[in-house]
MIBADO-298834 format. One record per residue (C-alpha): residue in one letter; y, x negated, z. Coordinates in steps of 0.02 Angstrom, whole numbers, padded with zeros to 5 digits, always signed. Each point is the difference from the previous one (the first is absolute). Example, Ala and Ser with C-alpha at 12.3 -4.5 7.8 and 13.67 -1.06 7.14 Angstrom:
REM residues 2
A-00225-00615+00390 S+00172-00069-00033 
END
This chain:
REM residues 552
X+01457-02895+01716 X-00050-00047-00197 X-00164-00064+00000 X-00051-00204-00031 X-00059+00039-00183 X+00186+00045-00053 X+00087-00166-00043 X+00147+00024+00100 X+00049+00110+00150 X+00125+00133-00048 X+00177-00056+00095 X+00004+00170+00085 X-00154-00045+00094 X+00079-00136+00066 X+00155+00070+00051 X-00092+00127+00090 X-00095-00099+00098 X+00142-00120+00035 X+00066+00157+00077 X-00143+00022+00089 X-00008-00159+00079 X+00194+00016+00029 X-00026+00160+00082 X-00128-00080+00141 X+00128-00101+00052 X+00126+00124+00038 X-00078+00126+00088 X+00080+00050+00178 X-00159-00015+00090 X-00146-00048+00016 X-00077+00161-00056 X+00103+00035-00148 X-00062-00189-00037 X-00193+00045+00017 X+00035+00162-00118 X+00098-00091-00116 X-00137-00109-00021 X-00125+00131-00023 X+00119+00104-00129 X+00019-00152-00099 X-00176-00026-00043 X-00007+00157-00072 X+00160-00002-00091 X+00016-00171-00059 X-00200-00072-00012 X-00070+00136-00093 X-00132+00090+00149 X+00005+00156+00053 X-00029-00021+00178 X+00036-00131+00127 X+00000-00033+00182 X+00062-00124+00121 X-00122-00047+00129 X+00117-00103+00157 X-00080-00113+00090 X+00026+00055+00184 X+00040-00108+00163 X-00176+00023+00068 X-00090-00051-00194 X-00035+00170-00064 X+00061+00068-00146 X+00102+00171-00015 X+00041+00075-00158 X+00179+00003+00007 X+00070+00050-00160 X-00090+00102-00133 X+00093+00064-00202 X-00094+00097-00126 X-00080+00141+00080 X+00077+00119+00148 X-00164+00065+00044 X-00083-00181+00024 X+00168-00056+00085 X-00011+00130+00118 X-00187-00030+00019 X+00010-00163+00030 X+00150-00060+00066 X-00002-00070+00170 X-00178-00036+00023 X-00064-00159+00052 X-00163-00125-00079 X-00045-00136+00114 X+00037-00166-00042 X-00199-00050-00029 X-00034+00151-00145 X+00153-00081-00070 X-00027-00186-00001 X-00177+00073-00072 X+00075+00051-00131 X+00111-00139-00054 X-00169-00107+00013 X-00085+00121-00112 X+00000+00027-00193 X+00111-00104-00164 X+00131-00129+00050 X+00150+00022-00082 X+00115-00126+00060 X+00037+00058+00130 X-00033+00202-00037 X-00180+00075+00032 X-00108+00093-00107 X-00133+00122+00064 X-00080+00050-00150 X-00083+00209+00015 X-00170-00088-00007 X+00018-00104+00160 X+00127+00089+00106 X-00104+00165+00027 X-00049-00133+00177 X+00179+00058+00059 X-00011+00190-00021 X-00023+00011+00170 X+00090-00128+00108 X+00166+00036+00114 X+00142-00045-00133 X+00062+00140-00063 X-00048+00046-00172 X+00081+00145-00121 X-00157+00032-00150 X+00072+00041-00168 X-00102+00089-00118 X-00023-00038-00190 X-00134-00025-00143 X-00132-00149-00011 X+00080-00174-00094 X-00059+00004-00184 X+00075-00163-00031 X-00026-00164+00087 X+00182-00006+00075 X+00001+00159+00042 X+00085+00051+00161 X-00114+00096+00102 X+00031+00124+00135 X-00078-00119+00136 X+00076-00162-00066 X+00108-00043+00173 X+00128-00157-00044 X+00083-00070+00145 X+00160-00117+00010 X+00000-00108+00169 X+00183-00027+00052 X+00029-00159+00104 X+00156-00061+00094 X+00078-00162-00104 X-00077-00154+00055 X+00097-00153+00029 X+00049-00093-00151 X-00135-00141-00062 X-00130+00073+00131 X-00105+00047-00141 X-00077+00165+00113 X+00036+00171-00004 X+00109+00067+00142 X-00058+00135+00135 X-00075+00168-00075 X+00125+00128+00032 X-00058+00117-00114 X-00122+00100-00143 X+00083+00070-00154 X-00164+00108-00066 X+00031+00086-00166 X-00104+00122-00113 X+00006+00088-00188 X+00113-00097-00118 X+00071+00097-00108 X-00076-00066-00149 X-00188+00041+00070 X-00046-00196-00018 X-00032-00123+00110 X+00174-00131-00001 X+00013-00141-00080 X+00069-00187+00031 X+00164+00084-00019 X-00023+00119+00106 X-00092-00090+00158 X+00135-00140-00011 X+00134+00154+00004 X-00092+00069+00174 X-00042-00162+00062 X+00205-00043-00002 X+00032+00184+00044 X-00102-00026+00141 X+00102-00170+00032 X+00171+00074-00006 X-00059+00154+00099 X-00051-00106+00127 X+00158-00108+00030 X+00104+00193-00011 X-00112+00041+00155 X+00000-00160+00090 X+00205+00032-00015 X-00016+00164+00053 X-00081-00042+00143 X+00109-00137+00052 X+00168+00114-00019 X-00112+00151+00101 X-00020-00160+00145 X+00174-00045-00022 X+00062+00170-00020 X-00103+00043+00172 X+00039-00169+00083 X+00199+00044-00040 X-00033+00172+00072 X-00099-00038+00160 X+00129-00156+00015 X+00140+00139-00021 X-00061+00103+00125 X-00048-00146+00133 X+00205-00044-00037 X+00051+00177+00030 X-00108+00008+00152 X+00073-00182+00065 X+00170+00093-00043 X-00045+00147+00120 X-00083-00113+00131 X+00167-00111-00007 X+00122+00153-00001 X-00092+00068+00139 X-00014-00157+00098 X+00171-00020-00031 X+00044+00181+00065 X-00122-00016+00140 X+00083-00194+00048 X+00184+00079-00042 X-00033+00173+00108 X-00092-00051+00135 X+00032+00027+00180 X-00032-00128+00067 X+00061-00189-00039 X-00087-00078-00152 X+00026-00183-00070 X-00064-00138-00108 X+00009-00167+00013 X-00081-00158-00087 X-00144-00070+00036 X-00025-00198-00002 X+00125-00114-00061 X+00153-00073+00049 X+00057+00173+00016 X-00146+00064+00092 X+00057+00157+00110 X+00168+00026-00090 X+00035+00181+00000 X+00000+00050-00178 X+00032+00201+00015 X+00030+00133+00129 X+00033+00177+00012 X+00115+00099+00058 X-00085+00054+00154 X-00003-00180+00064 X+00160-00050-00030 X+00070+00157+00094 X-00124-00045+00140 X+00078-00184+00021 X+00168+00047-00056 X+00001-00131-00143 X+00029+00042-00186 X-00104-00046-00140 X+00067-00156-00058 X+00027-00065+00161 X-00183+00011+00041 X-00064-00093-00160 X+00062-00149+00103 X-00112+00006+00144 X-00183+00000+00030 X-00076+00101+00133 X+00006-00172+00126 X+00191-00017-00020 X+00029+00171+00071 X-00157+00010+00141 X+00041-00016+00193 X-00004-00186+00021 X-00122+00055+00159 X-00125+00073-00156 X-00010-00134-00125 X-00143-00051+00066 X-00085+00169-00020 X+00082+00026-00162 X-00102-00208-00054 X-00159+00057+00071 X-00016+00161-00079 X-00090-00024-00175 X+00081+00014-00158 X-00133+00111-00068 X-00022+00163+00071 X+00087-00070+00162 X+00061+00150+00124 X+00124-00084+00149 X+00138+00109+00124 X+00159-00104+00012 X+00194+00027+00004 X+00114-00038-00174 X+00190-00033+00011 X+00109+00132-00045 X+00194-00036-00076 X+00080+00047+00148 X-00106-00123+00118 X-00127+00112+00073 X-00190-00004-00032 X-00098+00127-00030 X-00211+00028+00039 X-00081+00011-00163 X-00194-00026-00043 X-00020-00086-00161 X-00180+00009-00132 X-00022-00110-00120 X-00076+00008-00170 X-00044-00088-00147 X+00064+00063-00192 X-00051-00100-00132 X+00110+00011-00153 X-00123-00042-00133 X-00191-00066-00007 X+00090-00172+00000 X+00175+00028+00062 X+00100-00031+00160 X-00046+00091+00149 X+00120+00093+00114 X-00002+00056+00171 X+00037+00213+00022 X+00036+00010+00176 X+00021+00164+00091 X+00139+00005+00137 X-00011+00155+00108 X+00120+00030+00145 X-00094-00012+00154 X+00170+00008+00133 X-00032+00186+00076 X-00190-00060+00040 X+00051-00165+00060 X+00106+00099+00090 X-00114+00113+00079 X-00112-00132+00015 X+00111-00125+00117 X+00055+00152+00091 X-00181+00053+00048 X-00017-00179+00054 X+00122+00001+00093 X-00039+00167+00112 X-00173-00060+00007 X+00083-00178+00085 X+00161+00051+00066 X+00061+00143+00133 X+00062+00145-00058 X+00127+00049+00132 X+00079-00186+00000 X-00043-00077-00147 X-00071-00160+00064 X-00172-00064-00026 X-00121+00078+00111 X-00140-00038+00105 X-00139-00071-00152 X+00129-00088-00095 X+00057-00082+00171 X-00175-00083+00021 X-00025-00027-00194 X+00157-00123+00005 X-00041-00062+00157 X-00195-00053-00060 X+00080-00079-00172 X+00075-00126+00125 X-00164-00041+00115 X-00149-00074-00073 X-00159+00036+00113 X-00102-00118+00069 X-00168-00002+00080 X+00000-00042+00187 X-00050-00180+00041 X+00091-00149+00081 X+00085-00035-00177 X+00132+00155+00045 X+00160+00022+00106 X-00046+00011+00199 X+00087+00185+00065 X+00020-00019+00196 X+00070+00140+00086 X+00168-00016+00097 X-00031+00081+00156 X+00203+00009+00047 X+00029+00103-00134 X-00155+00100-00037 X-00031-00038-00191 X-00079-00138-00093 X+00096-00164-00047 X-00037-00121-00137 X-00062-00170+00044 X-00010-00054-00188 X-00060-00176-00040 X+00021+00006-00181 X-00055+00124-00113 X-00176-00068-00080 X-00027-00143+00132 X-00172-00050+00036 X+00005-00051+00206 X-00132-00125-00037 X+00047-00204+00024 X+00032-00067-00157 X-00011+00146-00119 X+00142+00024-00121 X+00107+00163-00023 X-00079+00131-00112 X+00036+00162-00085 X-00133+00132-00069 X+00175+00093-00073 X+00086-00151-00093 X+00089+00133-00111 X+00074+00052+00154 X+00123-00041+00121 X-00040+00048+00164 X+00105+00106+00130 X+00030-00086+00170 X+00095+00057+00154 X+00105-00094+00104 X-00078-00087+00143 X+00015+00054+00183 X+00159+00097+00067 X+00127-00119-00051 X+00084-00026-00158 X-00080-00144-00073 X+00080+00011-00176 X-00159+00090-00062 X+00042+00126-00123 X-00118+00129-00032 X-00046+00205-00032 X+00087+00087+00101 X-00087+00196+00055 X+00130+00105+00095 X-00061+00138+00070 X+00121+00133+00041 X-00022+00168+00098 X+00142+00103+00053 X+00048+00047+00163 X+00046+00201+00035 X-00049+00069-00164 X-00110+00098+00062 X+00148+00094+00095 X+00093+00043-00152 X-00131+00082-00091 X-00016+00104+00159 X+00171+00036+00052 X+00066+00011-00180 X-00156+00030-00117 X-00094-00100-00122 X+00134+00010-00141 X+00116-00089+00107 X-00150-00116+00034 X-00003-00022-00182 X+00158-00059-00017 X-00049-00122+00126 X-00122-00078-00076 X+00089+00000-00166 X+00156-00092+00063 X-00117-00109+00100 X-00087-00053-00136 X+00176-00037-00117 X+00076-00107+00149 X-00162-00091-00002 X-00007-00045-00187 X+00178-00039+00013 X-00018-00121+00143 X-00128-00105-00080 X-00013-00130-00158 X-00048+00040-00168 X-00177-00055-00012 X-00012+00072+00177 X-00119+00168+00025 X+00035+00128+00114 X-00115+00129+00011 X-00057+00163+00106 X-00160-00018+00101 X+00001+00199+00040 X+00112+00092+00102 X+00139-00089+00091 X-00083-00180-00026 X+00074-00130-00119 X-00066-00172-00070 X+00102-00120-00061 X-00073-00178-00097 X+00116-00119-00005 X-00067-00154-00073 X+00086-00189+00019 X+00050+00037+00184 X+00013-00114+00156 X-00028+00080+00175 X+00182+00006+00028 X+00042+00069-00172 X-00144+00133+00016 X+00087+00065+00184 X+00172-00005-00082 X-00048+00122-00113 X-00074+00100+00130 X+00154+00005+00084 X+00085+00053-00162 X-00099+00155-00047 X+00012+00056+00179 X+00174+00006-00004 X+00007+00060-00156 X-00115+00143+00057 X+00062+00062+00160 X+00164+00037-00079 X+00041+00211-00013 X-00074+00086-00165 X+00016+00142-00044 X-00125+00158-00002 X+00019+00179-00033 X+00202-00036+00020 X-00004-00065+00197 X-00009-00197+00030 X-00159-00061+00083 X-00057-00150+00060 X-00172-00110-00002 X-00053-00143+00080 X-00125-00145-00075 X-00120-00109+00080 X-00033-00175-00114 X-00180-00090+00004 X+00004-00160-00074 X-00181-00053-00075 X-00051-00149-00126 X-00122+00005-00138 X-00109-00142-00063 X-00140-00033-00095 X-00158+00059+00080 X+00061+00151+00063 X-00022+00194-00075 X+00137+00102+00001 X-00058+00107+00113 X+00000-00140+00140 X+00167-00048-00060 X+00075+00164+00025 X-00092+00020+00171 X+00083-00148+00056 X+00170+00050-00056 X-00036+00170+00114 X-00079-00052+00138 X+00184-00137+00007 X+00099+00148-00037 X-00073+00090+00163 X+00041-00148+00095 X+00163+00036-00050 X+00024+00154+00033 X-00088-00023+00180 X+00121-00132+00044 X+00157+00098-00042 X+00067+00109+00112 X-00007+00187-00050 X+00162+00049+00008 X+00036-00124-00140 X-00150+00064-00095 X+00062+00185+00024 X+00098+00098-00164 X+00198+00008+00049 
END
């Protein structure tokens, strides 16, 4: 650069450092920038050596660029000054505008603080503007402030140069050149830095995309490919619970196609008997076992879980719900129920599921005067009912009451006749000669028995009606909503039904049946229910004579 004393600057100056300046704003990155910057000094201000010092996210200063000298680049390069030796120095020495000048005679304070420092060596000034070896000139590069604020914008850098080429310290021309050097190079890094953000923003915001891409394509392999039964459906709205999307899994399970099943929510196609457990189970992170609708009209056991998916920070949510087919344990499930409650030879409900049903229908009550008065009929050896009223308080005056008002009571007919009293009927049934054909003919033909016993039974009664097997060749039949005379009809019945030939092990056999009629009400246990029953049926069987309770 021409010095201040020539009357113009030569136009090739210019041009270079137009160049220069053009050249800072091009760089690819924000390293080439910060070298660019350094270069130019030296090619375009007339110094031998420069070096960008970068101001650092935590304050300090590392020298980031350095042109002019390979050994002192390599010297240098990288290390870091802390931000207080540096704001020392810019508070230190000539004011420039905004450049600073350490002259050799004051800076020698410095030698031996942490910025880093490259000595140059050279003869004593014999003039007055001589440049020195230990002159240190320093160019503070600040962000650009805001237009009419009238301050200088955040320090984001140091430009510090050393030996112009003309040995003299510069002139106006030449501090006004660095101090808008110093400008320019600081808006060329301020870019930089902004494309390196936006160039690292677009990069990171790439790579989230790629990895929502990969999450999504494997969500969507994972929904498409599962197992099991997977949906979506909406969440609030009008349209709340409207399936949305299903896979292939679940529409092979209910035997709909997709289409079809974007018309339907999950409570058009549950077992009308599980709606309610399909309302109470939560919407988020609900679990419930129920039965959905297949095409053809069958249901099928399914357990359902529930989740939440948000589609964006602010965007509809949708319910992922999980539908696994639950039939074979359901299943295996009912079935061990059912041995655990039922005989296995006949089928019917055994001994503990006899009493369960027959406690669901008899509330207990403490004994006092409020309950129904048992007396014992001595002409037939077994208790009879004398029931006043189920809940009636004896006591003159006192009004009807009923600890179980969510219940209705079980009452018996009074007394021996038919008095239109309709009640639960317990009839206890115990063969007559079975014991012969297990002996004479074995047990499998005592098996057989039993087995076509117990199928003339259940076919003699009503639906609703329970026939059951006590243990061995004893029966109990409830009957509920029976009269006296209607409860000894159907006595009557299932004898006859029962003492006609069946067949066992291929020869026709024959079994007898002896009928005790006993009623259940409120107040009683089971157990004293089906005593009564048995201690009638031995009555029976007493009274008869035993030819006609003999096997034919």
């Amino acid at each position: 650069m021409e010095t201040e004393s020539e009357p113009y600057v030569r136009l090739a100056s210019l041009r270079q450092l137009h160049q220069v300046m053009a050249d800072m704003n091009t760089a690819r990155s924000l390293a080439d920038t910060l070298q660019t910057v350094a270069e130019g000094v030296v090619a375009a201000l007339g110094y031998e050596l420069a070096c960008v010092n970068l101001v650092r996210p935590d304050g300090d200063l590392v020298v980031a660029a350095f042109a002019g000298n390979p050994a002192a680049e390599a010297l240098i390069t990288g290390r870091v000054g802390s931000r207080e030796s540096w704001e020392r120095r810019l508070g230190m020495g000539e004011h420039w505008g905004d450049l600073v000048f350490i002259p050799h005679t004051e800076g020698w304070v410095l030698d031996d603080d942490d910025v880093p420092q490259w000595y140059t060596d050279g003869p004593a000034p014999r003039f007055e503007d001589e440049w020195h070896p230990a002159d240190r000139l320093f160019a503070p590069m600040y962000a650009p402030a805001p237009k009419g604020s009238g301050t200088c914008g955040e320090l984001i850098g140091v430009l510090s140069v050393d030996r112009p080429r003309n040995g003299r310290r510069p002139g106006a021309w030449g501090r006004e050149a660095l101090q808008m050097y110093a400008f320019q190079a600081a808006i060329a890094i301020s870019n930089a830095r902004l494309r390196a953000n936006m160039q690292r923003a677009l990069v990171r915001l790439e790579r989230e995309q790629q990895a929502l891409r990969a999450s999504e394509e494997s969500f969507r392999q994972a929904f498409e490919y599962a197992p099991s039964g997977m949906a979506i459906a909406e969440m609030g709205g009008d349209q709340h619970g409207r399936i949305l999307r299903t896979n292939d899994a679940l529409c092979r399970l209910l035997g709909r196609p997709a289409s079809a099943m974007r018309r339907y929510s999950f409570s058009d196609l549950v077992h009308p008997e599980d709606i309610g457990t399909l309302l109470r189970t939560s919407a988020e992170g609900g679990r419930a076992e129920l039965r959905l609708g297949r095409r053809d009209g069958t249901y099928v056991w399914v357990s359902l879980r529930n989740s939440v998916v948000a589609d964006a920070a602010d965007g509809p949510r949708f319910l992922l719900t999980h539908v696994e087919d639950i039939e074979e344990r359901k299943r295996r499930e009912l079935q061990l129920a059912h041995r655990a409650s039922h005989d296995s030879l006949t089928g019917l409900p055994n001994s503990a599921e006899l009493r369960s049903r027959l406690s669901a229908r008899l509330c207990q009550r403490a004994s006092s005067p409020h309950t129904a008065v048992e007396s014992v009929d001595a002409a037939y050896g077994h208790p009879a009912f004398d029931v006043v009223g189920p809940g009636f308080d004896f006591r003159q005056g006192a009004e009807p009451y009923d600890a179980y008002d969510h219940h209705v009571h079980t009452v018996a007919p009074d007394g021996n006749h038919d008095d239109g009293t309709k009640g639960l009927a317990v009839l206890f049934c115990d063969l007559d000669g079975f014991k012969s054909i297990n002996d004479r003919f074995g047990h499998n033909a005592g098996d057989a028995v039993l087995i076509e016993v117990a199928r003339r039974l259940s076919n003699g009664v009503r639906d609703g009606d329970t026939v059951a097997r006590l243990g061995g060749d004893e029966f109990v039949i409830l009957a509920d909503g029976l009269g006296r005379a209607d409860a000894q009809d159907l006595a009557v019945r299932l004898r006859n039904e029962i003492i006609q030939p069946i067949r066992a092990e291929g020869r026709a056999v024959r079994v007898g049946a002896s009928f005790g009629i006993g009623w259940a009400h409120c107040g009683m246990t089971a157990d004293e229910v089906l005593k009564s029953a048995d201690e009638r049926m031995y009555v029976e069987k007493r009274s008869r004579p035993k030819q006609h309770r003999r096997a034919g």
